[in-house]
N, C-alpha and C positions, 0 to 999 in steps of 0.2 A: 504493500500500500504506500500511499504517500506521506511523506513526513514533512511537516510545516514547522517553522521555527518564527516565533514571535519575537517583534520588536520591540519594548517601552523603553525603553532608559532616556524616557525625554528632558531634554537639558535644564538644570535648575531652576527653579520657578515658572516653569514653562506652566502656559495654561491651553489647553486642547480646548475643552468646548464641543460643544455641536458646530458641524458643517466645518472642520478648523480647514481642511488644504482642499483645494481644485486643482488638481493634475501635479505631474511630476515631469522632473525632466531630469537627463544621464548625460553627466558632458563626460565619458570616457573612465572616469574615475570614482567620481559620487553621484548618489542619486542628491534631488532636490524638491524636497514638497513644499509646494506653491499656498501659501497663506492665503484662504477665503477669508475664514473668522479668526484661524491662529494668531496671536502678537507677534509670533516672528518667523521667519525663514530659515527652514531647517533641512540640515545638510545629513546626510543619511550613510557612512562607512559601507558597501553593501560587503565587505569581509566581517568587517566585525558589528556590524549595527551602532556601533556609535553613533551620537546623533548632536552636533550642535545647531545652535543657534543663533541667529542674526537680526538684529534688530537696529541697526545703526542705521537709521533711514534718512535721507538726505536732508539739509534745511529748507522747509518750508513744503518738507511734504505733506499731505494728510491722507494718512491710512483709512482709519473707519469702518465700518462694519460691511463684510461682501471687498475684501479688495482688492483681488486677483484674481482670473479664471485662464488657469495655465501659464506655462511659459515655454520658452522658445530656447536653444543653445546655439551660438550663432559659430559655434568654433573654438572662438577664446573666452565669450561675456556671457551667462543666461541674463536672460530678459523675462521680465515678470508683467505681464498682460495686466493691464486694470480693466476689470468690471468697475467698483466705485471709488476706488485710491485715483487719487489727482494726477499722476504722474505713469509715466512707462519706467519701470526701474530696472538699471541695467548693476549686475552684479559682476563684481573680478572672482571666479571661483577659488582662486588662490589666496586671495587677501580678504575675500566678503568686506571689500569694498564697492558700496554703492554710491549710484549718479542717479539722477533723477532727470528725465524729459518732460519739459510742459509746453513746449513752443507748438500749442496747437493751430490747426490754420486759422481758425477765426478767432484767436486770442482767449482759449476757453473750450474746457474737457465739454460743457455742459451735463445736457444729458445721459451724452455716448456711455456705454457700457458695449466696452469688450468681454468676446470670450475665446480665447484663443489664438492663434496665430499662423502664419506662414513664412519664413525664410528663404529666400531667392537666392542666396547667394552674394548680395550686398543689401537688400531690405528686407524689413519686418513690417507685414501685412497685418494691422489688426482689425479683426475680424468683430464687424458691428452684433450685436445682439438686440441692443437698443440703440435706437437712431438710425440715418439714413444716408450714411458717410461711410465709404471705407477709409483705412486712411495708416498712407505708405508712410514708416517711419526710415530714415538713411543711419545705417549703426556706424557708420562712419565719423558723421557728425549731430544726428540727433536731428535732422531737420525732416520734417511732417509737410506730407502733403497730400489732401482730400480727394477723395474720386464718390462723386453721384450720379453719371451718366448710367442710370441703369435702364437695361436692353429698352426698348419701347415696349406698351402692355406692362409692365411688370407689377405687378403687386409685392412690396417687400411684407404688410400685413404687422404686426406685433412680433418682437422678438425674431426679424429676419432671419440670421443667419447663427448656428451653432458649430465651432471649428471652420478651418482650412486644411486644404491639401496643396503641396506643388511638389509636381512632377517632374520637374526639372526644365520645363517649359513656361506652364501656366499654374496661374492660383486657384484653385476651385474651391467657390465659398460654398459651405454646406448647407442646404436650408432648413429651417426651421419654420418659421413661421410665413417663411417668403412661398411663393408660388413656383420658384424654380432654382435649378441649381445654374449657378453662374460660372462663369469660365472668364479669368481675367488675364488681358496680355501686360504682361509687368512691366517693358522697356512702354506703352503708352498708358496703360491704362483702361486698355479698350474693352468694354464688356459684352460677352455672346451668353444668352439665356438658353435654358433646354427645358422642355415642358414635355418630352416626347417618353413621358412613363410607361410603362409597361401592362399589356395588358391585365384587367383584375387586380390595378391598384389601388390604393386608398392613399392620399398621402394625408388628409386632416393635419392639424396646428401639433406644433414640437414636431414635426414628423422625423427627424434624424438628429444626432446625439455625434458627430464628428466623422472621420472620414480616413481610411488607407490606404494609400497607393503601393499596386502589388509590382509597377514596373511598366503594368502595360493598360491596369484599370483602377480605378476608383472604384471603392465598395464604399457606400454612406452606410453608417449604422442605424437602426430603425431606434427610433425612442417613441412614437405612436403610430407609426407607418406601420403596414401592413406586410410589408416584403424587405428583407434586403435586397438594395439594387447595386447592380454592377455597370459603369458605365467607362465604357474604350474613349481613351482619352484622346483615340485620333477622329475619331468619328463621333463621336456624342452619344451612340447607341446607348439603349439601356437594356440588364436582363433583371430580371427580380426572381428574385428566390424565398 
């Protein structure tokens, strides 16, 4: 049978909580759980389970309740997705040294809640949940910039989009509460929508829950949809299963 090996040894006055981390991320060496409601960011030994802690959050950032959904490892920095934290935080996994991005395009996070992301290669794609902005960050230098051209017809709906995929081409936002799944070209921006579901779907609201690229397809995860669907990233087909 199988054998599971549990981890607590949470770091000194650590407070967990309900809902504490959204998603995790492995830069090569540690894992990393992403703080929804946890107080801080914690690094994971996966030899030994050791586990610290990170809370040195930059000047003038505000955390607050819900404030991260995923993060991103871009190579050398993880990146901490904000759902309702003010800022994209980017961390030095060697030093758990953090920067803070706010330089949004219209001067203000507002609304927007992220949840998740996509990495091209030199951007971080944060993926709208709430609002109606996607919006290309440069890990370069921290500079943001907005994309709303979606397909014509489109309904984004409450809670558009949950996750991204890139496939070494293109970004594919997952839908959620949107009406289709989107296909974004990263050097413009350009957006192509696909509605061409399969037959004896159901996609209904929350329909997918994030998304893997096998190399050659995209499988969206169901969260109330009816099928997992498989869609050829050269053609747009979809199968459902």
């Amino acid at each position: 049978g199988s054998v599971f090996t549990k981890y607590e040894d949470w770091p000194s006055d650590f407070t967990n909580g309900s809902s504490a981390f959204a998603g995790g991320v492995y830069d090569g060496t540690n894992i990393w759980l992403i703080p929804y409601n946890a107080d801080r960011l914690v690094k994971v030994n996966p030899t030994t389970g050791e586990m610290t802690g990170y809370s040195n959050w930059p000047a003038g950032f505000t955390k607050g309740s819900n404030a991260f959904a995923g993060g991103v490892y871009d190579g050398t920095y993880i990146w901490l997705i904000p759902y309702s934290a003010s800022q994209v935080i980017k961390v030095d996994p060697t030093t758990g040294e953090m920067t803070g991005y706010s330089n949004w395009p219209d001067g203000s996070k507002g609304s927007d809640q992220f949840i998740g992301g996509a990495f091209d290669g030199t951007n971080i794609w944060l993926t709208p949940y709430a609002g109606s902005r996607l919006i290309k960050l440069d890990t370069t230098n921290g500079a943001m910039t907005s994309y709303n051209s979606w397909p014509s017809g489109s309904s984004l709906g409450s809670s558009p989009f949950l996750g991204s995929v890139f496939d070494g081409t293109s970004i594919w936002l997952i839908p959620s509460g949107a009406d289709r799944l989107i296909q974004v070209n990263p050097a413009t921006g350009e957006m192509t929508g696909y509605t061409n579901w399969p037959s004896g779907f159901t996609k209904s609201s929350e329909a997918f829950w994030g998304g893997v690229f096998d190399g050659a397809n995209i499988w969206l995860i169901p969260s109330n949809a009816t099928h997992v669907i498989k869609v050829d990233t050269a053609t747009g087909e979809m199968t459902g299963y």
